[in-house]
BARO-82620 format. One record per residue: residue in one letter; x, y, z of N, C-alpha, C in turn. Coordinates in steps of 0.05 Angstrom, whole numbers, padded with zeros to 5 digits, always signed. Layout:
residues N
AXYZXYZXYZ;...
end
This chain:
residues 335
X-02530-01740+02388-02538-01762+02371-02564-01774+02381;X-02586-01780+02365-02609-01791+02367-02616-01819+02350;X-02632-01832+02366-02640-01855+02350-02660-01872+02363;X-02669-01869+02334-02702-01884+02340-02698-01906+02322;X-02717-01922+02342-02717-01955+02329-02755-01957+02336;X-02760-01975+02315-02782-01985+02311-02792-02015+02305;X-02810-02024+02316-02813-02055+02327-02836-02067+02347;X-02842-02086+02345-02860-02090+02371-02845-02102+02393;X-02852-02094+02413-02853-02104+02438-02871-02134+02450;X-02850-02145+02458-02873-02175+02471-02862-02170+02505;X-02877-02189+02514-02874-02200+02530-02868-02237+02535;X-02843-02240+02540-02830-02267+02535-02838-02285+02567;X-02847-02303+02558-02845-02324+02582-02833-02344+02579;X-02810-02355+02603-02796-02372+02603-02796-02387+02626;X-02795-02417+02610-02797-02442+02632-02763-02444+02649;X-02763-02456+02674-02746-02469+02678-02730-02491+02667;X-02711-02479+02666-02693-02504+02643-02700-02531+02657;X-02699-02543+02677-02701-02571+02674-02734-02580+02679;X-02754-02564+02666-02776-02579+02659-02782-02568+02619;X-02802-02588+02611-02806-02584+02588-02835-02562+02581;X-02837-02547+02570-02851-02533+02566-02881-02537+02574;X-02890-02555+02561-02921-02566+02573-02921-02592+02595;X-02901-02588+02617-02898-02591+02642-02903-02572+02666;X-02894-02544+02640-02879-02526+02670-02909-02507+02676;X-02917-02500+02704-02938-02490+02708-02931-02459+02729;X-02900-02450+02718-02886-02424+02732-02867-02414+02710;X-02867-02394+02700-02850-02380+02680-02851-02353+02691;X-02820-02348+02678-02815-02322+02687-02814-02296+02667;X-02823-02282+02662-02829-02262+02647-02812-02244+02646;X-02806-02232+02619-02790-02207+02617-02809-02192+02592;X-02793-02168+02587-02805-02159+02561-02785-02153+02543;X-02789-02137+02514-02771-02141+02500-02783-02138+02469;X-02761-02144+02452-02770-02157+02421-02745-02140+02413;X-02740-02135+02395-02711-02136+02377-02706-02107+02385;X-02724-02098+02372-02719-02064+02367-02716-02045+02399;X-02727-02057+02415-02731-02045+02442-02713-02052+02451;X-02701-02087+02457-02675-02087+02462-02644-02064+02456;X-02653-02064+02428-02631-02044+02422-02630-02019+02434;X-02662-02001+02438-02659-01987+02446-02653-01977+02469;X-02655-01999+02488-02654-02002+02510-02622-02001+02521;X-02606-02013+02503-02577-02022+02497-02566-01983+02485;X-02583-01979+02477-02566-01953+02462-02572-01934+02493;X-02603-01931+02513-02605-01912+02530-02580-01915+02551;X-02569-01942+02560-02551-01946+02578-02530-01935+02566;X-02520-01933+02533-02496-01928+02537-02497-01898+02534;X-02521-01881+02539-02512-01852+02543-02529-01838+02518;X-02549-01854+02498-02551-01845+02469-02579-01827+02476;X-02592-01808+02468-02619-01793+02463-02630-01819+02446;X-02653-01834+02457-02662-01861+02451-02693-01863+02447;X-02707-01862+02424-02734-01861+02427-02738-01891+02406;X-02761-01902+02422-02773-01929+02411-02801-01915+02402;X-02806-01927+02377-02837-01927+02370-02849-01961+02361;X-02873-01949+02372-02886-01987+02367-02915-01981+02382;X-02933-01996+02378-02959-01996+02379-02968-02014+02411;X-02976-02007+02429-02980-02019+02449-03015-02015+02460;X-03018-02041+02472-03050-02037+02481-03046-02023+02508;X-03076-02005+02499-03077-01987+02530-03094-01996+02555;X-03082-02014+02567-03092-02024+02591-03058-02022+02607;X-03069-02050+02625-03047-02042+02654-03025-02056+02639;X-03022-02084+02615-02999-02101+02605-02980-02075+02586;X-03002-02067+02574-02991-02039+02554-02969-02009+02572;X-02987-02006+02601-02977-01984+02614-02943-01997+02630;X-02947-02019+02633-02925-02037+02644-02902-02031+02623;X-02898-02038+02598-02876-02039+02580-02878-02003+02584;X-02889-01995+02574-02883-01963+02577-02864-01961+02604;X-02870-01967+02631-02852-01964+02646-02826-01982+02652;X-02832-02003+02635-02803-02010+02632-02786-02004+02617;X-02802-01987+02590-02779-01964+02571-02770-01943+02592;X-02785-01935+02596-02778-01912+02616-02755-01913+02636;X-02754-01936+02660-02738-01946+02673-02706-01954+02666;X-02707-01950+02632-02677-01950+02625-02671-01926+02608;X-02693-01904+02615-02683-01877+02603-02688-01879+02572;X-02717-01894+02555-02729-01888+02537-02743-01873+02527;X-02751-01858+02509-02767-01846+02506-02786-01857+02502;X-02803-01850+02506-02842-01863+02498-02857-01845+02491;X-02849-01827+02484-02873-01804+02470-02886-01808+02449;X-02861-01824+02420-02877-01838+02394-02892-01851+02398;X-02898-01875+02428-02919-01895+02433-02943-01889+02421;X-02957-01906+02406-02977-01909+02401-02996-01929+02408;X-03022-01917+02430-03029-01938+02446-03064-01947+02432;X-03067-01970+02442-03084-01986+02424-03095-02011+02414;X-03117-02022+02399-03113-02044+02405-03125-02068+02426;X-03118-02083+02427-03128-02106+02447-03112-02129+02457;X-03081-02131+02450-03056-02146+02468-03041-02143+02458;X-03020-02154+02478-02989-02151+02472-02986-02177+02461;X-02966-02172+02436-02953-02203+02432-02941-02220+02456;X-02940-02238+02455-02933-02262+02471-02902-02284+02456;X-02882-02282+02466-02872-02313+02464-02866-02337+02480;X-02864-02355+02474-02858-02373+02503-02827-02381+02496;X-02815-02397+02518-02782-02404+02509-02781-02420+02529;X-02779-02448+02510-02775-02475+02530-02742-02472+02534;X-02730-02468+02564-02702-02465+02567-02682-02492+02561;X-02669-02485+02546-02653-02507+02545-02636-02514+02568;X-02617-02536+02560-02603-02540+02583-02578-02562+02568;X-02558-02553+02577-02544-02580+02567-02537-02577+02541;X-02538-02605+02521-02540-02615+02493-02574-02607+02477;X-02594-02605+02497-02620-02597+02492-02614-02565+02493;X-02635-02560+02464-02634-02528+02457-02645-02521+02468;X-02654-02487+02472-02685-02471+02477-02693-02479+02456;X-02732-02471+02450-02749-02478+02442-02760-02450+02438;X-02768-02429+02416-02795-02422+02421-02812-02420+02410;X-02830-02416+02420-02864-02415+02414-02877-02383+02413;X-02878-02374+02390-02900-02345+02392-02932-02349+02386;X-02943-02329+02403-02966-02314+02394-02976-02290+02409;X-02967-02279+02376-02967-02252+02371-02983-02244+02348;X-03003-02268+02342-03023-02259+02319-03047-02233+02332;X-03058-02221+02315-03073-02200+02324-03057-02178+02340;X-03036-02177+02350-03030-02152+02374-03028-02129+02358;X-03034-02107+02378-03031-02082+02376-03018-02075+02349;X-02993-02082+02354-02968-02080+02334-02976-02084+02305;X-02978-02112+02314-02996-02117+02280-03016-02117+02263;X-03023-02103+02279-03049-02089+02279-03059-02057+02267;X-03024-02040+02267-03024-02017+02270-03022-02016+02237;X-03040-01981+02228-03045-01975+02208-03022-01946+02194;X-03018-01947+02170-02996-01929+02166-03012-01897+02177;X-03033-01889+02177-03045-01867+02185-03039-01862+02211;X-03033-01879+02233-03033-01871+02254-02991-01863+02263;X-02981-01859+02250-02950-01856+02251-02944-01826+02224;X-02938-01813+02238-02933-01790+02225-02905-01782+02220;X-02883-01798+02201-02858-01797+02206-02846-01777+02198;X-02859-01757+02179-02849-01735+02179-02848-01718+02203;X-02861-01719+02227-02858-01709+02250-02840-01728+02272;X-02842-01750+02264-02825-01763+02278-02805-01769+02281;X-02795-01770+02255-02773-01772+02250-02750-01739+02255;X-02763-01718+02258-02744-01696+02262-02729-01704+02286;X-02706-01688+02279-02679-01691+02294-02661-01718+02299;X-02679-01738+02282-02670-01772+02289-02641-01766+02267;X-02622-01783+02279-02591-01780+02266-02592-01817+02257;X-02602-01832+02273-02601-01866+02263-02629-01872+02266;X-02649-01883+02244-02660-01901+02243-02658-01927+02244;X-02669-01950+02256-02666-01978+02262-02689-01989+02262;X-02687-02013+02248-02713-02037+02249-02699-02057+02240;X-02714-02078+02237-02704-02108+02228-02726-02119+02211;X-02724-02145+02197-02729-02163+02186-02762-02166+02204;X-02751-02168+02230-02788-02181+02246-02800-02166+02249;X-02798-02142+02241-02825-02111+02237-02833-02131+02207;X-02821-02129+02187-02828-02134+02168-02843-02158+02164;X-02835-02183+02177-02852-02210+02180-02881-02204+02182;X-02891-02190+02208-02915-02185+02219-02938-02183+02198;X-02928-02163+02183-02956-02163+02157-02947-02139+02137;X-02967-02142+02124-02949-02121+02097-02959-02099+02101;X-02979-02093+02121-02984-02063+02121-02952-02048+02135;X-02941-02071+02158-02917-02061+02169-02894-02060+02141;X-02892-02077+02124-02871-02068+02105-02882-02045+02087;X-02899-02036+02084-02904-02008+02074-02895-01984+02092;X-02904-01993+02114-02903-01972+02136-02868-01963+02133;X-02857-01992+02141-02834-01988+02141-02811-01987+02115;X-02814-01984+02092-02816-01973+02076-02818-01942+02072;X-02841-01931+02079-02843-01913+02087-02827-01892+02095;X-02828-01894+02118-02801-01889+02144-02779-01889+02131;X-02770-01911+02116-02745-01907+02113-02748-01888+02090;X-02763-01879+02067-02757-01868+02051-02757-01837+02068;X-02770-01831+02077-02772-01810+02092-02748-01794+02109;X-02738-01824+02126-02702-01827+02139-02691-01808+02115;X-02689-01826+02092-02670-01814+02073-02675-01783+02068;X-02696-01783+02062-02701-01748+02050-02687-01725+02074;X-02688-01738+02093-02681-01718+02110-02654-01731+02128;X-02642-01747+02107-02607-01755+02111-02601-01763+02138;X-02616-01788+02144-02620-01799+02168-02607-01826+02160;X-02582-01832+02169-02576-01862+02169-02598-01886+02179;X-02588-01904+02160-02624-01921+02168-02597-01952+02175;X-02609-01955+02191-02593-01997+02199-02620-02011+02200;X-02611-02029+02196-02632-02052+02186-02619-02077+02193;X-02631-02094+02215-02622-02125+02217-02636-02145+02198;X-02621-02158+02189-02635-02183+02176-02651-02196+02189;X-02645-02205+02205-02659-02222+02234-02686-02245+02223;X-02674-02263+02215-02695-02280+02192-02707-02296+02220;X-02739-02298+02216-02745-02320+02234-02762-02335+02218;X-02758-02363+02217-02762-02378+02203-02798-02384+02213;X-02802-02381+02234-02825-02385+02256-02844-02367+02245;X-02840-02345+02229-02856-02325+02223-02864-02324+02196;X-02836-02326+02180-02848-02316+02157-02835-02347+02133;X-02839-02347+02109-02815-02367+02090-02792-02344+02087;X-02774-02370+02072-02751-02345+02053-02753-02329+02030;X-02779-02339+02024-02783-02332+01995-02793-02301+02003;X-02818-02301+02017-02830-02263+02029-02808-02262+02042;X-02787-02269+02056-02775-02247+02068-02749-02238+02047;X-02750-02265+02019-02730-02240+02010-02745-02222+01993;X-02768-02231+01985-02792-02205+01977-02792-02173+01989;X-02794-02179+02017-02797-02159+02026-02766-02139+02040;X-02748-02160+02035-02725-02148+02049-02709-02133+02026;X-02706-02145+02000-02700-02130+01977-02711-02107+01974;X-02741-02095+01976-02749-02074+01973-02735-02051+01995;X-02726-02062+02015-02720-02039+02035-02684-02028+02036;X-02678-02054+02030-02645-02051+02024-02641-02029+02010;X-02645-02019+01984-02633-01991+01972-02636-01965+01987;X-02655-01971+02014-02650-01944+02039-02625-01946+02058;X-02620-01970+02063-02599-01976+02080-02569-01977+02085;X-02560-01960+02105-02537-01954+02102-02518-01976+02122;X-02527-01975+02141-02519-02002+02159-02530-02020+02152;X-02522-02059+02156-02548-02077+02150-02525-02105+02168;X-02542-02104+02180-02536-02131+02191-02540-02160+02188;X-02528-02166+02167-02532-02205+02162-02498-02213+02152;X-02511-02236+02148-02487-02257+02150-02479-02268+02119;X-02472-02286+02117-02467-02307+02087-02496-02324+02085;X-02508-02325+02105-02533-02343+02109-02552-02326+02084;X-02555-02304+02107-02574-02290+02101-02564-02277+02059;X-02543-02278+02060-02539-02271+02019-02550-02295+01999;X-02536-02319+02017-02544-02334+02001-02576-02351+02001;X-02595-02354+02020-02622-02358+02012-02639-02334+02026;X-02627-02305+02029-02650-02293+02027-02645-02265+02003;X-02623-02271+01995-02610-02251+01973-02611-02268+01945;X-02611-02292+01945-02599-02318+01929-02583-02310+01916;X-02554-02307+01928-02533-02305+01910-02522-02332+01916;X-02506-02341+01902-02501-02369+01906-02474-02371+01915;X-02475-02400+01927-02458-02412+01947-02433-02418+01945;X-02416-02413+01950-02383-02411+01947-02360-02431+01958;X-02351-02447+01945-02330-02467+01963-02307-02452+01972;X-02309-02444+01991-02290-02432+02003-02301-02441+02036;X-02264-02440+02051-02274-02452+02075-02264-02433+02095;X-02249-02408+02092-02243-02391+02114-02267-02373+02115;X-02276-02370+02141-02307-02357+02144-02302-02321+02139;X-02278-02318+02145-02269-02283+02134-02275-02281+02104;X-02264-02294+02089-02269-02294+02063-02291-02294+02054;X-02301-02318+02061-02336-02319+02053-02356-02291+02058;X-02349-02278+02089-02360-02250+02087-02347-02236+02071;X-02324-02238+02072-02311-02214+02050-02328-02209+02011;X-02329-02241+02016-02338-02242+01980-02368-02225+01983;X-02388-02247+02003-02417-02235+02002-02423-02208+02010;X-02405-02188+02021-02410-02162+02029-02406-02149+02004;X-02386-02158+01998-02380-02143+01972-02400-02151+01952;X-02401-02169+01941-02434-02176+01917-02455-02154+01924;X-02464-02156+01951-02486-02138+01970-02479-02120+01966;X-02457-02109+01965-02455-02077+01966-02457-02062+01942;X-02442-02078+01918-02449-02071+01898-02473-02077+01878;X-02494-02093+01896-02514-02079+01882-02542-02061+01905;X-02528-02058+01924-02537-02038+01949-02512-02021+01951;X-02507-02001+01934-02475-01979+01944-02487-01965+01961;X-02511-01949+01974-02520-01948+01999-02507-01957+02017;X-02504-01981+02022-02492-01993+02048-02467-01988+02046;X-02452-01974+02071-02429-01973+02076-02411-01991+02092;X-02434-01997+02113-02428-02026+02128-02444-02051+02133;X-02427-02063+02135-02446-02090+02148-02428-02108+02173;X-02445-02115+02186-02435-02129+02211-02446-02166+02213;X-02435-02170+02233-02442-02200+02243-02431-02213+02264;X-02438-02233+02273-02421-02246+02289-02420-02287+02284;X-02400-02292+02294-02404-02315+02282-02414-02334+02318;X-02423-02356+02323-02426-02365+02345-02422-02394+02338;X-02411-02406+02362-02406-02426+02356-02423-02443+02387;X-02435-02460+02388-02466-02469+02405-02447-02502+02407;X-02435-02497+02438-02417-02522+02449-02442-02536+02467;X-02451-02526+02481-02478-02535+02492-02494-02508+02499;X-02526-02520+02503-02542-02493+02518-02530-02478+02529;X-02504-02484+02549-02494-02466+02567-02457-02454+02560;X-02458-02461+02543-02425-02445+02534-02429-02451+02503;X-02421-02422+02490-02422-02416+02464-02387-02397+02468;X-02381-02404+02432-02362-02379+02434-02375-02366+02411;X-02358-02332+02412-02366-02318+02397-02351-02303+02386;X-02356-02288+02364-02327-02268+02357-02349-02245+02328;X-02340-02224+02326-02353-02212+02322-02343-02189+02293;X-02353-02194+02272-02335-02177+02248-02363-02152+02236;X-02352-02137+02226-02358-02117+02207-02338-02109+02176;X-02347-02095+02167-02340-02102+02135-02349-02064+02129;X-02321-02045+02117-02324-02026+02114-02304-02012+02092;X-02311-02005+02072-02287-02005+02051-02273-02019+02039;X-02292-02038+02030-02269-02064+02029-02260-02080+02047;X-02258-02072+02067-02242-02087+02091-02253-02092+02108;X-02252-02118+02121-02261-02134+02142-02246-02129+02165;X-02256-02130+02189-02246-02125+02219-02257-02145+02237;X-02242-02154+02264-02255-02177+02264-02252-02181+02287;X-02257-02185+02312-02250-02195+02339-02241-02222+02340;X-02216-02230+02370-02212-02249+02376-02241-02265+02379;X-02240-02294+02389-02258-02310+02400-02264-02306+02435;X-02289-02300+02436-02292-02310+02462-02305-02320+02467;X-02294-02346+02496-02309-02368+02506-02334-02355+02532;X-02364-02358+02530-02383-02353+02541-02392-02372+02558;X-02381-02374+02584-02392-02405+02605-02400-02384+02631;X-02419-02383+02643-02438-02404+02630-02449-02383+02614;X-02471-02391+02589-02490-02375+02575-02509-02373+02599;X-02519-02346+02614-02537-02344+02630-02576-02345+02609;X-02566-02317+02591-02594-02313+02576-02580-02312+02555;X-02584-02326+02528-02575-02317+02504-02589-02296+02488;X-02623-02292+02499-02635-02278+02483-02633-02247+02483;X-02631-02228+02461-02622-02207+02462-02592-02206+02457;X-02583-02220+02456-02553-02220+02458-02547-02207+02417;X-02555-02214+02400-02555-02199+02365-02563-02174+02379;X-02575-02165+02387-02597-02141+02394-02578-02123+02409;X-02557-02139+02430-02537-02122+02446-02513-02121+02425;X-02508-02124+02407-02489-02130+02388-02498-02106+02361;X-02519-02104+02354-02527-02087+02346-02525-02057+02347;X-02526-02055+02382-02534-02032+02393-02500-02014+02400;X-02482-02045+02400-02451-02030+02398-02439-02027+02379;X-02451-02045+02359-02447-02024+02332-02458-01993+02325;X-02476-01987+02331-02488-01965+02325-02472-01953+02350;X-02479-01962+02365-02466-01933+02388-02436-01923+02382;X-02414-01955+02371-02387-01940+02357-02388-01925+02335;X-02397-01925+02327-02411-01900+02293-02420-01885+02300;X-02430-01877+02325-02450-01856+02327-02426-01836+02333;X-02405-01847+02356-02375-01839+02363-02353-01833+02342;X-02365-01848+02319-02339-01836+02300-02316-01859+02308;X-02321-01877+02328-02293-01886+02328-02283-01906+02302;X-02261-01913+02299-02255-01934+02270-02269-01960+02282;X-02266-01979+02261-02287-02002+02258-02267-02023+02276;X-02244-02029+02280-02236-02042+02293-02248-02041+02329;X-02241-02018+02330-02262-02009+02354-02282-02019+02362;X-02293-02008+02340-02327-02015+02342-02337-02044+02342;X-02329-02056+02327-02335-02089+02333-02324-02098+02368;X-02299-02087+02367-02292-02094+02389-02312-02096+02412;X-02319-02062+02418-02338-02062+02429-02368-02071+02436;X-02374-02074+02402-02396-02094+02402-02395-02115+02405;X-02376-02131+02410-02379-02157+02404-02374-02168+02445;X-02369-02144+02462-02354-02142+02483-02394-02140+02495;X-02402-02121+02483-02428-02120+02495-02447-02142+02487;X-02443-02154+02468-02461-02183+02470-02450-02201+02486;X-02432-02204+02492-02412-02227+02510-02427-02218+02533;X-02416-02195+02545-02433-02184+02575-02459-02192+02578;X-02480-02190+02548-02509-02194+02554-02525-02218+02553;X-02505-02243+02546-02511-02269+02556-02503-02265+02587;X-02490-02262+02602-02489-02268+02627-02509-02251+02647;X-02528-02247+02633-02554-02231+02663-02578-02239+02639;X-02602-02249+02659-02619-02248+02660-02644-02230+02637;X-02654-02230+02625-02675-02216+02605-02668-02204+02584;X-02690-02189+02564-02675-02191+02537-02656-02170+02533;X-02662-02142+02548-02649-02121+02546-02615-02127+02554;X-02597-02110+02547-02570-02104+02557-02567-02079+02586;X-02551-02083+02599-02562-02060+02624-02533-02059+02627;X-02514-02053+02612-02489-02043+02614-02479-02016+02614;X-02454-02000+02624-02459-01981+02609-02431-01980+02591;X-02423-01956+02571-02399-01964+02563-02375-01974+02577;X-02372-01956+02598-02350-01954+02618-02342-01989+02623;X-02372-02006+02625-02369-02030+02639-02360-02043+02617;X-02358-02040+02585-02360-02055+02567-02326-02047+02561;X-02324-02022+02562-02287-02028+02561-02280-02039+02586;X-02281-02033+02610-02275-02047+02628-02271-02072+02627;X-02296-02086+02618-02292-02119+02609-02274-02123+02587;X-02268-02112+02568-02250-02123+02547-02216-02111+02558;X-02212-02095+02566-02194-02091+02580-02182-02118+02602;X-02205-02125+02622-02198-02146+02633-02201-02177+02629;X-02201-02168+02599-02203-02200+02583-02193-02200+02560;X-02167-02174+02566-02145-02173+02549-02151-02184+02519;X-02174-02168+02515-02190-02160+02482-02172-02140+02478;X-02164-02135+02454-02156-02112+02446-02184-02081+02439;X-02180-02074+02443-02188-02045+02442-02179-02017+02426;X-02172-02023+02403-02156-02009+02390-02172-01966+02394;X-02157-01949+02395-02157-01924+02402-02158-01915+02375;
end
């Protein structure tokens, strides 16, 4: 099984939680951005893993290349170029006080890149999952062509395509992103959003109903039938007790039927970021397995739990550790 995901890469800097952003004069850097996370999440658990994305060719550009590398990525699709890497900043929360962030990522490489220079008919051979999100698409509309593209391409040559919603309000309105997210949906066979995301970026409208199963149950189903493409859809719900303990619990939606993990309590939250992105990446890796969907959430929802507690955006688990942990946190694990 293969899978390529597509996306830009940043480099994230983060303050110390107990100063405020334009205080702090030491941040600690990682790298990252949605799609790489995942990929990065799929190389640990064992998957044939290639990232494509546009990077500048100097020493910031050759750095992320060796940090794909260092978790067993491929980098051959890289396309190098350009004049910087996106940037975000992340004022750390702490407490009752949230994180904060701040991007700039205008001009980089990434968004910068032209549909001529990606050849997905060659790229795409032998890929079994395609993956991108919502924030390829923010960047600029040459990327929603591109990606567009791609996915029509995915299809011709019967490539499952997943697609995260992943709305950032910081980037784009609701209005382009449900512009641009409608056009890509009739490729998509996986898709990851919530009730949020149906009702102001789908606008289907809002439902008094107060059990949160149901509410997914209704909106997957509206979505599906007018996307029958999609076979699944995932989510997780979080519940934000302070900066530093969240719970979480984790559902998918397949035939009709919803599957759903217990709750679990996250103390302390070490890094939350990446944590959708590790959640993502255990969905796809239980499908890639064939195992049933009870499973599979399980597992995903076991690998985002793990990937708040360490440090940067990627997941550095491997499966073994991810049943291991739900095993010893007497999660069910259904066979």
């Amino acid at each position: 099984m293969r899978v390529l995901t597509f996306g830009e890469m940043l480099m994230r800097l983060t303050s110390n939680a107990t100063t405020r952003l334009h205080q702090s004069n030491i941040f600690t850097y990682y790298y990252g951005g949605a799609e790489a996370n995942v990929a990065i999440s799929l190389a640990n658990f064992g998957l044939d893993t290639t990232y494509v994305t546009k990077l500048p060719e100097q020493a910031i550009g050759h750095a992320c290349m060796h940090y794909l590398r260092s978790h067993q990525v491929d980098t051959k699709e890289i396309v190098l170029g350009g004049d910087r890497l996106g940037i975000y900043f992340v004022e750390a929360g702490i407490g009752d006080r949230q994180s904060q962030v701040t991007y700039d990522r205008k001009y980089s490489s990434f968004q910068q890149i032209k549909k001529e220079e990606l050849d997905w008919e060659r790229i795409l051979d032998n890929v079994d999952i395609f993956h991108t999100t919502g924030i390829t698409l923010a960047l600029s509309e040459e990327l929603q062509d591109i990606t567009v593209i791609a996915m029509q391409k995915a299809k011709e040559k019967g490539i499952k395509v997943s697609f995260d919603f992943n709305f950032r309000a910081k980037l784009w309105t609701q209005h382009d992103a449900s512009v641009a997210i409608k056009k890509v949906l009739p490729y998509v066979d996986i898709a990851f959003c919530n009730h949020m995301d149906a009702m102001y970026l789908l606008n289907m409208k809002e439902i008094d109903v107060e059990s949160h199963e149901e509410i997914l149950k209704h909106y997957y189903k509206q979505i599906n039938e007018q996307y029958p493409s999609i076979s699944i859809f995932a989510s997780t719900k979080r519940n934000v007790l302070t900066s530093s303990k969240h719970e979480l619990e984790g559902y998918v939606y397949h035939n009709g039927k919803l599957s759903k993990t217990s709750m679990y309590t996250i103390d302390p939250v070490i890094d939350r970021i990446g944590g959708g992105d590790a959640y993502a990446a255990g969905i796809l890796y239980g499908y890639s397995q064939q195992w049933e969907m009870k499973r599979i959430v399980s597992f995903a929802t076991a690998a985002s739990v793990l990937k708040h507690t360490i440090e940067g955006d990627g997941n550095a688990f491997s499966v073994e550790e991810v049943e291991q942990f739900i095993q010893s946190n007497n999660k069910e694990i259904s066979r």
